[in-house]
C-alpha positions in Angstrom: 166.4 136.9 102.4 165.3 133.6 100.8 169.2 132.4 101.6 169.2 133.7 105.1 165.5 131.6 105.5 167.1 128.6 104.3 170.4 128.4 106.5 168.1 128.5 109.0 165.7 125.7 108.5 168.9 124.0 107.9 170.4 125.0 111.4 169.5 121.8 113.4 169.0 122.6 117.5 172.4 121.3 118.8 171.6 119.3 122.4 174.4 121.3 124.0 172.1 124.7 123.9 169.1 123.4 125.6 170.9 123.5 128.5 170.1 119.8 129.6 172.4 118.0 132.2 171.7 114.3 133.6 172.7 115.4 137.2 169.4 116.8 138.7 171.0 117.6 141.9 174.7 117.7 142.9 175.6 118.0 146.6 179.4 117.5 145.9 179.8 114.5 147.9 176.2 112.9 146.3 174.9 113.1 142.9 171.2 112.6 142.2 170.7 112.0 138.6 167.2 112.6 136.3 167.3 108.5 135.6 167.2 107.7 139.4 164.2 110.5 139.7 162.4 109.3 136.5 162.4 105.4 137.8 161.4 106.8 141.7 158.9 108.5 139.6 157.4 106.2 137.6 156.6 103.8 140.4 155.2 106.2 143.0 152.9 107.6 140.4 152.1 104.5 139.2 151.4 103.1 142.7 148.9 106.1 143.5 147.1 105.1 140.2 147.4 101.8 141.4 144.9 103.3 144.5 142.6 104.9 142.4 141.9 101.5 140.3 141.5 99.4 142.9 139.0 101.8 144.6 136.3 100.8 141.6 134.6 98.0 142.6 135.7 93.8 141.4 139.3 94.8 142.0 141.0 92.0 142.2 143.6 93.2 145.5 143.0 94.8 148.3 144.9 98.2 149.2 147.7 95.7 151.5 148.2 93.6 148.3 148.8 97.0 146.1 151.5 98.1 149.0 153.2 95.0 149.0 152.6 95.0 145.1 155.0 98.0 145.0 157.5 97.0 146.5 157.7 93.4 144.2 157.5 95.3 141.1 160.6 97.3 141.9 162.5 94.7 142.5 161.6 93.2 139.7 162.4 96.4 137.4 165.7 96.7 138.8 166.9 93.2 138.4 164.9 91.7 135.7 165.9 95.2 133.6 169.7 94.9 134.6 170.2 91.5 134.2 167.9 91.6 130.6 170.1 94.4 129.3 173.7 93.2 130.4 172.3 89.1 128.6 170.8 90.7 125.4 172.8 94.2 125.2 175.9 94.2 126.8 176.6 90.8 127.8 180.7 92.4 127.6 179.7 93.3 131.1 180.3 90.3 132.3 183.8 90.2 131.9 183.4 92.4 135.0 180.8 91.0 137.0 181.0 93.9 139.3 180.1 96.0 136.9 177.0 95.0 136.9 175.9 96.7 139.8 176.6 99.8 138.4 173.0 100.9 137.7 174.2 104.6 138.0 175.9 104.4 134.7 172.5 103.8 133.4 171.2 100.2 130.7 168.3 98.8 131.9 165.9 96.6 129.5 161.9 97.4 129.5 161.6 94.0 128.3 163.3 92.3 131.2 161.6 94.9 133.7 158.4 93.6 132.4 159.7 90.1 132.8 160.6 90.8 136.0 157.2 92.5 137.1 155.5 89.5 135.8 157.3 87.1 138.1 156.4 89.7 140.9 153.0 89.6 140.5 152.7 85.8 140.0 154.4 85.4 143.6 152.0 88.0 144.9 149.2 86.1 143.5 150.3 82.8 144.5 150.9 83.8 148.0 147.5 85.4 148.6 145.3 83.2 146.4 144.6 86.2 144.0 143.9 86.1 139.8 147.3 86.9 138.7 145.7 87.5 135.0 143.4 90.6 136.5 146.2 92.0 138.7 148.2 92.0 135.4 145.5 94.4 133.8 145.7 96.7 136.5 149.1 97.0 136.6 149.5 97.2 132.8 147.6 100.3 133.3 150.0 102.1 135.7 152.9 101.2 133.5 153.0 104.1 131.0 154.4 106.3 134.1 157.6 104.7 134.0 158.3 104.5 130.6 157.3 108.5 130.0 159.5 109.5 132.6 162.1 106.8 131.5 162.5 108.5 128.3 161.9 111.9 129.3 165.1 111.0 131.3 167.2 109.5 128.2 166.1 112.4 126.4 168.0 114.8 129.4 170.8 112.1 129.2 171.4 112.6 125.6 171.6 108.7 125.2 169.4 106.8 122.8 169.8 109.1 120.0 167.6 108.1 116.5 169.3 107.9 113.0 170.3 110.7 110.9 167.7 112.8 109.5 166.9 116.6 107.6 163.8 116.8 109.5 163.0 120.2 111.0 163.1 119.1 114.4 166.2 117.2 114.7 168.6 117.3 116.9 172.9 117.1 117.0 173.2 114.8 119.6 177.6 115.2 120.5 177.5 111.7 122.1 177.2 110.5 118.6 180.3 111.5 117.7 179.4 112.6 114.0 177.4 116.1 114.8 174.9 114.4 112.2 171.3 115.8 112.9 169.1 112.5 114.4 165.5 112.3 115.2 165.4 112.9 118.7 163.6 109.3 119.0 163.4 109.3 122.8 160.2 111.9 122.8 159.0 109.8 119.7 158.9 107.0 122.7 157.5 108.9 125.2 155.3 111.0 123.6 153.7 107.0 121.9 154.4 104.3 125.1 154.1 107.2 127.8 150.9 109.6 126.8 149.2 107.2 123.8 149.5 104.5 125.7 148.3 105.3 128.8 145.3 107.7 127.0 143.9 104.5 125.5 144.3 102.3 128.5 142.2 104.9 130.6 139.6 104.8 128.2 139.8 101.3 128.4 139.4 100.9 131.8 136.9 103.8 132.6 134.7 104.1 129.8 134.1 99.8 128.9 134.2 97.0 130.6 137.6 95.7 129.9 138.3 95.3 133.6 136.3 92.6 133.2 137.7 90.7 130.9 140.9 89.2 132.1 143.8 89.5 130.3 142.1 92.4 127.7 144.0 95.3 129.5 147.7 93.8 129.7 146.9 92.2 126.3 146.4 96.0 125.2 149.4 97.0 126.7 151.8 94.3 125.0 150.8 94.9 121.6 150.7 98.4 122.1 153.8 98.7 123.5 155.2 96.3 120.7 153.7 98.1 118.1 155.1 101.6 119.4 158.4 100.2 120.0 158.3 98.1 116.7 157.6 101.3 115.0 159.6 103.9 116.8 162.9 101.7 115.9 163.0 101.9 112.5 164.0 106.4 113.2 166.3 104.7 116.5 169.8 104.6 115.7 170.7 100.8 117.2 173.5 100.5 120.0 176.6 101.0 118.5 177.9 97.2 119.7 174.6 95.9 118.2 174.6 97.5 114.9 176.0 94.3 112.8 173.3 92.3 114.6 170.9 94.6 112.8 172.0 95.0 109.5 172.3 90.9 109.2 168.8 90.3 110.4 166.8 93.2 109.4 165.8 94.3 112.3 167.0 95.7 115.6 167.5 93.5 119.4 164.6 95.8 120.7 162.4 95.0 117.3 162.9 91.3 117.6 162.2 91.3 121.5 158.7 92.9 120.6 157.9 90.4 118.2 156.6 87.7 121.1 154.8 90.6 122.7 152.7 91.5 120.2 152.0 88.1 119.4 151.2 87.8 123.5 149.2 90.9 123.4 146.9 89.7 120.6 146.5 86.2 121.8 145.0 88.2 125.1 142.8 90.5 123.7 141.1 87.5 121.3 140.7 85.3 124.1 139.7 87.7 126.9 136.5 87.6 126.4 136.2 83.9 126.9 137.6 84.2 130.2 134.8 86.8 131.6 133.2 85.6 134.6 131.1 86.9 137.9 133.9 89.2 139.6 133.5 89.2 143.0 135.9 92.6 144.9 138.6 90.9 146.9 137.9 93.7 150.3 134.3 94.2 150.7 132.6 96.7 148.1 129.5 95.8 145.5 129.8 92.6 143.3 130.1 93.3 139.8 128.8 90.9 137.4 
């Protein structure tokens, strides 16, 4: 009994038996995949959140800005993510400049997405006359859609797969090409820059006066983003073309990219309160001192 018990805490779930597949939908001539849905996701959730926080009153955009604010942060996802991931992960893709454009094959950087979303909001700011800094917090708190989603969809994809492990729940992952049990670091991401993230934002913005102090929301984001990220790479198996790069430095691309972030995200969060001033709502509503 004790030997039958044992086989089977040793009999690690294989990814083939949960019955996963990365096409959500296949119409024969057109394919929808789970990382096209997660993305279209993300940002329509994160645009009706968007509503709801701009409702309170001091926001610093009116409803047209938010609409309009959509619309620049998706293009700034898609190519500030692409063009981030083929520079610092794949820049072999350029041998093939076409190849590029493949987004459906998947690789797209959350460090260049944010990049990008940050040059979308400073042209939405400096086009209306609007506090860039305090449209930042806002959005900073709509962000943890897309990245819940996004790694609820590399999870489905079986891409991304963490190091080797004997924990309980690992998970054979056969794109690793070793059927070595890994952590299945992909819900370790979701489950901290998706649900802990956002959790502690919302208490952030409802429950205190953060809103308030520009710069204190997306300053919480960065370093806890970083931190997560930091953290959850050290059980992340590194991308197979980047591996050397990690064992010579120490750390992985995506730990080293965080490093500035965190740094950012601190630098925010001391100074915020410095920057607190009479907030005045951008369409109409009570003033909030």
């Amino acid at each position: 009994m004790f030997l039958t018990f044992s086989a089977a805490a040793t009999a690690y779930t294989h990814f083939d038996s949960l019955g996963l597949s990365p096409i959500a939908l296949d119409l024969g001539f057109f394919k929808i995949r789970w990382y096209s849905l997660a993305y279209i996701t993300g940002i329509i959730l994160g645009w009706w959140y968007l509503l709801k926080l701009i409702a309170q009153p001091g926001a610093p955009m009116a409803r047209r800005h938010a609409d309009d604010m959509v619309f620049y942060a998706t293009l700034g996802i898609i190519l500030g993510g692409r063009i981030a991931y083929v520079l610092f992960y794949q820049p072999a893709i350029l041998s093939n400049p076409l190849d590029v454009l493949k987004l459906w094959e998947g690789g797209m950087s959350f460090h260049g997405g944010t990049i990008g979303v940050s040059l979308a909001i400073l042209y939405l700011a400096r086009k209306n006359g609007l506090n860039w800094l305090r449209i930042h917090d806002y959005i900073a708190c709509c962000v943890p859609f897309g990245l819940l989603f996004g790694r609820l969809a590399n999870f489905v994809n079986g891409e991304l797969w963490g190091r080797t492990t004997d924990v309980p729940w690992a998970i054979i992952f056969p794109g690793s090409g070793d059927n070595e049990a890994r952590h299945p670091s992909q819900l370790y991401e979701a489950g901290l820059e998706g649900i802990v993230l956002f959790a502690v934002l919302w208490f952030m913005f409802w429950k205190t006066q953060a809103r308030y102090e520009p710069g204190k929301l997306v300053g919480t984001f960065l370093l806890g983003y970083g931190l997560s990220r930091f953290v959850v790479e050290f059980f992340r198996q590194p991308d197979a073309q980047l591996l050397e790069f990690a064992e010579r430095t120490g750390l992985s691309m995506g730990q080293w990219l965080t490093v500035p972030m965190i740094v950012g995200g601190i630098y925010l969060i001391a100074t915020a309160r410095k920057r607190r001033q009479r907030v005045e709502p951008v369409a109409g509503g009570q003033s909030v001192a």
